[in-house]
N, C-alpha and C positions, 0 to 999 in steps of 0.2 A: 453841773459843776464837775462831776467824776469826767465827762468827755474833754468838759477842759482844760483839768489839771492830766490828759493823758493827752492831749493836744488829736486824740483821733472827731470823727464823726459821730454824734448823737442820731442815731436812726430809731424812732419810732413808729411805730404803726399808726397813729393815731394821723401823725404829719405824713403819715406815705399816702394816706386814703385822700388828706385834705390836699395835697401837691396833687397826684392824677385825677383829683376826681377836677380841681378847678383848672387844671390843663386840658382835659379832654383828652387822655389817653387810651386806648381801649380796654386796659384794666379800670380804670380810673370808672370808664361808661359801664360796664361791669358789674364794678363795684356796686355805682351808685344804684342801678337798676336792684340792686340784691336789697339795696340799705331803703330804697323808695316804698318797696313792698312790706319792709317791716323783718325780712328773710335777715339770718345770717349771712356775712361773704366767707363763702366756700374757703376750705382751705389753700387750694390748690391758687385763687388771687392773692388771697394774702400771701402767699411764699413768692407770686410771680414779681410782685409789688418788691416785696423784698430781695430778691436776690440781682433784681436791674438796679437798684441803689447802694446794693453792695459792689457792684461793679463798675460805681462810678468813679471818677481818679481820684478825690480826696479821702476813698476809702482804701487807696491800695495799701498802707503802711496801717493798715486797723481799723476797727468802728466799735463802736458800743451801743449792743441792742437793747430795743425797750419795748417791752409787750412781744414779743416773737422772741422765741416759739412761743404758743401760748397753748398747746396742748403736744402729745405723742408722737400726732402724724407730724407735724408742723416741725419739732423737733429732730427726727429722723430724717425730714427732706431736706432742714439744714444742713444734716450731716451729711447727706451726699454732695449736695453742693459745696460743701468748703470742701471733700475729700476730689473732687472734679476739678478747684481751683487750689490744690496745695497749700488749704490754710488749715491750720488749726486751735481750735479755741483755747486762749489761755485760762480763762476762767468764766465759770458762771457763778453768778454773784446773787446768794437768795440773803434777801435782806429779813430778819426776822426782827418782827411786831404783832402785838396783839391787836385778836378782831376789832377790839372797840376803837385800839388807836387809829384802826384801819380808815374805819368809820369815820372818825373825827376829820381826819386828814383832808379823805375826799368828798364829805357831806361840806367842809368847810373851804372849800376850793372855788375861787373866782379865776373865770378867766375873763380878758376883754375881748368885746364884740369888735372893733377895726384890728388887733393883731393876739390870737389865740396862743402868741409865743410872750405874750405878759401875762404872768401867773400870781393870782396873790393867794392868802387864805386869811379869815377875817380871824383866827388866834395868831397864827407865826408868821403869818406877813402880810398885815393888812396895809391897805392905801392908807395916805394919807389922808383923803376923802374918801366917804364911804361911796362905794358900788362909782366911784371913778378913776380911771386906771393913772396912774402918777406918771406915764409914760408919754402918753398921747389926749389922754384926758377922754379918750371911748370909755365907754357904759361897761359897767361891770356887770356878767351875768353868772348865774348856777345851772352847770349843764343840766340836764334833763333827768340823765339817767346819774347824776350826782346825789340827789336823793335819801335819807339816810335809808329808807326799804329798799329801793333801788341798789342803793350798797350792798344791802345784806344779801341780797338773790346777786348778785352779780359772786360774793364771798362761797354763797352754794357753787355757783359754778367753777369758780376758780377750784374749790378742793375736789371737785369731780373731774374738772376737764385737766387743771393746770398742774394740781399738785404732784401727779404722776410722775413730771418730771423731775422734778428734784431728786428721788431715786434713780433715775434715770443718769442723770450725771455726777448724782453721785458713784454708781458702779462707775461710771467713766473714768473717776482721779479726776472730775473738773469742778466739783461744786465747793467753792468757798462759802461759809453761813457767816455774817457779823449780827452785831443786835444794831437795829435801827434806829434806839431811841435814842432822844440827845439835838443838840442844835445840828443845823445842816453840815456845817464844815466839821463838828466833829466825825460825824458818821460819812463822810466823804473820805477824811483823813485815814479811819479807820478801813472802809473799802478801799482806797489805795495801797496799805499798808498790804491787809490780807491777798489782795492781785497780785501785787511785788513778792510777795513771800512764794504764793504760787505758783507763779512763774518762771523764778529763781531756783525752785525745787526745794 
């Protein structure tokens, strides 16, 4: 919703693995080789991933990133990159919520199996039939690592790997905080408001 009340590109991590891995691109073979073994993908893919989609032309006027950076390094090799292509970040936007709501969120998150870009969740936006998608009528499933233990070690990681940065931009002058909680278009409204404000000085 935030990318398309700013009319730029939603760029994820999640869709950049699922775009090269089912093109066969040589990050993409990579990747999947790292993801086959059970292995992390390196940082140094994830950024390559990232920075060939930032340079594609619906991103020349802006994008908005999702999951990247997700730690330090990854953060840092952003900043060369847009310092190499004369961009500069208007805001990072840390969305603040509690663990448990974390939890609930993504333990409660269905996607469909024919297109992974129809998202429901069975409290704030469940189908209209259960576990089938109101779009295409594909089988609703719960990813793997969605899990609510899975969440929780995934929550370890974040404040060891992720949370870093947030200090990080905030020395910058770039990190805007809103609270998350509330229906989606409020907290959208609110994120657009705080970026504009940012932005504007």
């Amino acid at each position: 919703m935030l990318a398309k009340t700013l009319s730029i590109p939603h760029i994820s991590t999640g869709d950049l693995f699922r775009a090269n891995i089912s093109q066969g691109t040589p990050l993409g073979l990579e990747a999947k080789a790292y993801m086959n073994e059970g292995r992390l993908v390196p940082d140094e893919v994830t950024i390559g991933m990232a920075k060939d989609r930032m340079l594609q032309p619906d991103a020349a006027h802006g994008f908005l990133l999702d999951g990247f950076p997700r730690n330090l390094g990854q953060a840092k090799a952003l900043d060369e990159f847009l310092t190499e292509q004369g961009i500069a970040l208007d805001g990072v936007l840390d969305l603040e919520v509690s663990e448990d709501e974390v939890v609930k969120r993504i333990a409660g998150r269905r996607l469909c199996r024919n297109d992974g870009g129809h998202v429901y969740h069975v409290i704030y936006n469940p189908p209209k039939t259960e576990d089938v998608c109101d779009e295409c009528g594909g089988e609703l499933y719960q990813r793997s690592d969605d899990t609510e233990d899975k969440v929780r070690t995934r929550l370890e990681v974040y404040h060891t790997e992720t949370e870093p940065i947030i200090d990080y931009y905030a020395q910058q002058g770039v990190l805007v905080t809103i609270p998350a909680l509330g229906k989606v278009d409020e907290v959208t409204e609110r994120a657009v408001a705080a970026l504009e404000q940012k932005k504007n000085g």
